[in-house]
N, C-alpha and C positions, 0 to 999 in steps of 0.2 A: 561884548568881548573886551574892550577895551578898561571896563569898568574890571573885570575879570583878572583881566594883568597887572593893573594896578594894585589892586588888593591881593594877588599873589607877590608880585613883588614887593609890598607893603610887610607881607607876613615871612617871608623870604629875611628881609633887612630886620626885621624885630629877631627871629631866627639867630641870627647873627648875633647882633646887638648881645642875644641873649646866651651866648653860648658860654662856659667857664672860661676862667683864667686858669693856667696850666702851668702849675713852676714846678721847677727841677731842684732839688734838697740830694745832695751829696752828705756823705760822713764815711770814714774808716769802717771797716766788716769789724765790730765787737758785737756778736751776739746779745748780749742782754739790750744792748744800745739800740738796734737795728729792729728789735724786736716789739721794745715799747715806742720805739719811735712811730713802727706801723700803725701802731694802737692808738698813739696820738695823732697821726695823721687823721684815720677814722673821725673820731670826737672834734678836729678841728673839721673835716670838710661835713659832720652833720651839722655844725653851725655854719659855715660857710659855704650852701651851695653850689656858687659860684664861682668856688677856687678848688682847682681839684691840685693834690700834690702828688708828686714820682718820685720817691726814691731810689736812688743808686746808692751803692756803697763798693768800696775798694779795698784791696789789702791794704792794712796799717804802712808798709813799707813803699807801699806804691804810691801811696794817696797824694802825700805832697807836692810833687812832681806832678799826676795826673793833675791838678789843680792848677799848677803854674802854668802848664801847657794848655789847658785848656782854654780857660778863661781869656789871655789875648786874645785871644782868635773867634771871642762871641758866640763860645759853645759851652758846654759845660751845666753849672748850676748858674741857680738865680740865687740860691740862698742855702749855704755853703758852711761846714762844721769845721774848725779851724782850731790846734793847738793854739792857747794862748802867745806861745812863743814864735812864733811864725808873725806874727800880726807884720810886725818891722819889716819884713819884707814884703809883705803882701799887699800894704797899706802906702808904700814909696815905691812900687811897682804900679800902684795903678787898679788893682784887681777888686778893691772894699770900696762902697762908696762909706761916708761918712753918715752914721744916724741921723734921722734928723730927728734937730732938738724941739720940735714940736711935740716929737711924739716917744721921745726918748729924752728929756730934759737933764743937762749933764749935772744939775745939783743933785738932783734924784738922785739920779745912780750912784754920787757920791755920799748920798748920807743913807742910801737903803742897801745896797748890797756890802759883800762881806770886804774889809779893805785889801785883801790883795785884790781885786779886782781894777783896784786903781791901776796896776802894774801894765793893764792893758790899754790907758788911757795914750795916747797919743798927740802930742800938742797941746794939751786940753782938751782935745775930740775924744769920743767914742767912735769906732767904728762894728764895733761887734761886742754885744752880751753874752754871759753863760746862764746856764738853766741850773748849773750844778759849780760846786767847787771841791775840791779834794784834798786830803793831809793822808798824811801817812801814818800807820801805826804796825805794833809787832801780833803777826797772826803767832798763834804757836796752838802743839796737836796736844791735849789734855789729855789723851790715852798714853802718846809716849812719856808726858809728863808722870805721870802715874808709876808708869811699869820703871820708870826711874829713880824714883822715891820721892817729887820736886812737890809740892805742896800748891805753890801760886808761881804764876809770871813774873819775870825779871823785874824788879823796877830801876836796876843799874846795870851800867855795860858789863862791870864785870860779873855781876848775877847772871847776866847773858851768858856772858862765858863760859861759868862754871856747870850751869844747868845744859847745855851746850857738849858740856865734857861728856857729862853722864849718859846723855843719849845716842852721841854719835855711834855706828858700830861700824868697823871695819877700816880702813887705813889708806892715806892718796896712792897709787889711785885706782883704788879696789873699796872705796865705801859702799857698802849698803844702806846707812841708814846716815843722813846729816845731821849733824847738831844745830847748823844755820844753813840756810839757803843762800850762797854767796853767789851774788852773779852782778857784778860791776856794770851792765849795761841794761841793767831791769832799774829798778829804783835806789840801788846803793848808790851808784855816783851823785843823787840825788842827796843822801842822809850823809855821806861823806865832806861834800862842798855847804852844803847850808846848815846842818844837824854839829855836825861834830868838829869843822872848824871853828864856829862859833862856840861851840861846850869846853873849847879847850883856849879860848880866850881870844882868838881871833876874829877877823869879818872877811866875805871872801869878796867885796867888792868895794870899791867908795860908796860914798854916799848918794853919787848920782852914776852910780854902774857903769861909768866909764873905765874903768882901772880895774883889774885883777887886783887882787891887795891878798891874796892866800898864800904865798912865796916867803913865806914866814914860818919863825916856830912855832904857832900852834898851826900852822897847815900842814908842816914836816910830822909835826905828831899823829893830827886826824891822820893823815897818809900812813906813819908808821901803824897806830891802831888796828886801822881797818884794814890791812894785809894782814898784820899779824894774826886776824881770824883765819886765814888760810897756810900760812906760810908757821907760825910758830903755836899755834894752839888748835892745829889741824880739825878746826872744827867742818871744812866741807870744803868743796870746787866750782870752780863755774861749769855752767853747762852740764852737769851734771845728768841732767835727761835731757835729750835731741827738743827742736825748736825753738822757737822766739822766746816764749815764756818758761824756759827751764827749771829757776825756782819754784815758780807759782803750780806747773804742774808738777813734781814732783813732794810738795808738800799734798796736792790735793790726791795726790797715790799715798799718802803718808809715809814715805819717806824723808821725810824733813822734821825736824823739833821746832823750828820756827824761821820765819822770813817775814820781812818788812815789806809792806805794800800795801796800795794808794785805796782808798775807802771805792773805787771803780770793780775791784778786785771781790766784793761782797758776794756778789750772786752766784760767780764764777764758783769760788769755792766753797759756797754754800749747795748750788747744786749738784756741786763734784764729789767734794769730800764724803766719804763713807764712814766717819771717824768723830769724837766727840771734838771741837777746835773753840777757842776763844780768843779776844780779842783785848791788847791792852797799849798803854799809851809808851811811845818810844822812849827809852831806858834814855837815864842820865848819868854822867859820871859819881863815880860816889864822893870824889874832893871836891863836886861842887855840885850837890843833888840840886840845889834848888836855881841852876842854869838850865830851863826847858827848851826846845829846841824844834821847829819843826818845819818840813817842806810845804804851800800850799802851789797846788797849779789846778786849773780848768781850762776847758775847751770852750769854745764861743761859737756864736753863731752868729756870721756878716749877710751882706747884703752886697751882691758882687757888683759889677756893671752894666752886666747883660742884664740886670731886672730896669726897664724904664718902663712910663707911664703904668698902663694899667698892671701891668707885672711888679713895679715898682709898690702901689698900692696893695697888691694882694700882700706881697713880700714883707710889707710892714705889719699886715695883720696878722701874719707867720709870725713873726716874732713877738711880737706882743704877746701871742698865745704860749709860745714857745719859756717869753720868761715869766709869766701869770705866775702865781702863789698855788693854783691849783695841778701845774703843770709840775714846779717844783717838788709837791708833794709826791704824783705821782712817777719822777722821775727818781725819788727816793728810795720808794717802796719797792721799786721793778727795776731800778739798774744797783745801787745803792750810793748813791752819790748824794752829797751833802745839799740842802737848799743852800742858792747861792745868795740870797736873804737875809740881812743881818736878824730880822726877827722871828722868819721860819729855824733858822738855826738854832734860837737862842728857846726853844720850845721846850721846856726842863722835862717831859717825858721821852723825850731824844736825845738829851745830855745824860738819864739813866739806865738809857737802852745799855744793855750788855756789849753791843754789835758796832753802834752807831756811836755809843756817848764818846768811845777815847780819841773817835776822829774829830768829835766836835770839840772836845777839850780842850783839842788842841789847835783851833782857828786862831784864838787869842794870838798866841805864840810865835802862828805859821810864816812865814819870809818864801814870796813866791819872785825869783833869780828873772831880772829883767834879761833877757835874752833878743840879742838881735841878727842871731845866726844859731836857731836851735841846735841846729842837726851838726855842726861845726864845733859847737863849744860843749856839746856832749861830747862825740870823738876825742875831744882834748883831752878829755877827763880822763874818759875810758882807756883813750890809747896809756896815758901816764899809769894808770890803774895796774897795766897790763902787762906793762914793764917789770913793775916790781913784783908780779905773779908768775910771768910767765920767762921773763929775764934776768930775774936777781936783782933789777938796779937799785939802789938807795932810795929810800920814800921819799926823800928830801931833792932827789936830783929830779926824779921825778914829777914832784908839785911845780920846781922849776921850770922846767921844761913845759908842762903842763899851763901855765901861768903864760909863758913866751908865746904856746900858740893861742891861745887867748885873745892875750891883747893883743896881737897881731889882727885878729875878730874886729874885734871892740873898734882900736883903729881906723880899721880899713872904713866901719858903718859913720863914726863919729864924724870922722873927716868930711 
């Protein structure tokens, strides 16, 4: 009997011993994301039968908050999908551990992935890698194109413009049809602060992102500009269809001529749109074409605090998998977001994809905005945006103002 319990017990502790490791992967509810994610989960846990993964996901609006509350309190994830921009606070809060450079070595990272990815580096630490990176480009609908008489896509703002004229139908604020998809709190205030105060000879920050520096004449200008698509060449309105994404779905109704948005944006409106649409690299001014210009941002994937010892270990082998060359690949093909890979990127049968090439084009180029109060110094932007749309004020007063709460940000983090 005794020999009996023994070797129950025996098989009992091996039982155990052998049971999986069970971590918890959080990210925002984006369908294409959520979807290959599962898929990846799959193909990771048939190699790893010993780590089984849960996803959850959250609305985009909710997410960041769910996360900050979570995590003090040793609930949450173990290995957690984070804007880029959020890092600063989430990484002097306490919530990332730090990669370790074993198995994440910080030269690597700096000579293999794409260089905005530096923007995330923190002290010299890494705390979190992307699987993907993103630039922006002009979607626009090649059937309105047509029935307007427009031949090719803008390659200048004011081609924009003018192709823009010819399509809009109907008058503010009774449009039916948009010439552009203007929506200052989707990715304009993005092409605005980094695209077009730079096109027009300014920078919108110092050199080590501490200072506001767009409170200038070419920031009065980008600001004049980019209203006067609503305000004096009534090419279209915010909000224009109900929801988060107002441009984006209202071009995939075909109701838009064209809208700018982040290469994340691929599958969405390739699944949607019912309509021929193409894809071209973001317009430059025409007195100074050869000033290219372009946003880059990604999402990462850390490593919280709640992951220790053996959760700690699986969590590494999550990510590892997470940034593989092969994971890359297939997170291109099925969400459409760029290898975040200087040499997966530089694949010259993805530089002449129709879809994909003008997002890659434009990596070279791209300036991704150290940010260390995202959600704060977008508002700045927006609120200023909003003013002069929805208030009349001067663009100039507006970048001012916009600038003041700012570095008020900036400030408060630096100090």
């Amino acid at each position: 009997m005794k020999k009996l319990l023994t070797l129950a017990l025996g098989l009992s502790l091996a039982s155990a011993s052998a049971a999986p490791v069970t971590l918890t992967y959080w990210q925002y509810d984006f369908a294409s994301k959520v979807t290959t994610m599962n898929e990846l989960i799959k193909k990771f846990e048939a190699a790893n039968p010993d780590i089984k993964i849960k996803q959850e996901t959250f609305p985009y609006d909710a997410y960041s908050q769910k996360v900050a509350s979570s995590v003090p309190a040793g609930q949450g994830p173990d290995v957690v999908n984070l804007y880029y921009g959020w890092l600063p606070q989430y990484v002097d809060a306490g919530y990332l551990q730090q990669l370790p450079t074993k198995d994440f070595p910080t030269a690597t990272i700096d000579s293999t992935y794409a260089p905005m990815v530096k923007t995330s580096k923190m002290s010299g630490k890494y705390y979190a890698l992307p699987t993907s990176v993103r630039t922006l480009a002009l979607f626009y609908n090649k059937d309105l194109f047509k029935e307007a008489g427009i031949a090719q896509p803008p390659k200048t703002w004011e081609e924009m413009i003018a192709a823009g004229q010819k399509i809009v139908k109907g008058a503010p604020p009774r449009f039916t049809t948009l010439g552009f998809g203007i929506q200052p709190d989707g990715q304009d205030y993005h092409v605005l602060r980094e695209v077009l105060v730079r096109q027009f000879g300014g920078q919108p920050y110092s050199k080590d992102g501490k200072t506001a520096t767009y409170d200038s004449a070419a920031g009065a200008r980008a600001m004049t500009f980019y209203t006067e698509l609503a305000t004096k060449y009534k090419l279209g309105v915010p909000n224009f269809f109900p929801g988060n994404n107002s441009y984006r779905d209202a071009f995939i109704a075909g109701k838009v001529g064209m809208i700018v948005d982040g290469s994340f944006a691929i599958n969405t409106i390739k699944d949607g749109a019912k309509f021929n649409w193409g894809v071209a690299t973001l317009p430059v001014l025409a007195s100074n074409p050869s000033k290219k210009d372009n946003f880059g941002s990604y999402w990462v994937n850390g490593i919280t605090k709640n992951a220790k010892g053996d959760k700690l270990d699986a969590s590494v082998k999550f990510l590892k998998f997470l940034t593989s060359a092969e994971t890359q690949r297939y997170w291109l093909e099925n969400v459409g977001e760029i290898p975040a890979s200087r040499s997966l990127a530089a694949d010259p049968s993805l530089l002449k994809d129709p879809v994909y090439g003008p997002f890659i084009a434009s990596l070279p180029y791209a300036s991704s905005t150290v940010f260390v109060d995202e959600a704060g110094q977008r508002k700045a932007w927006v609120d200023a945006i909003n003013t002069v749309l929805l208030k009349g004020a001067k663009p100039a007063d507006a970048v001012k103002q916009a600038a003041a709460d700012e570095q008020k940000i900036l400030n408060s983090y630096y100090k």
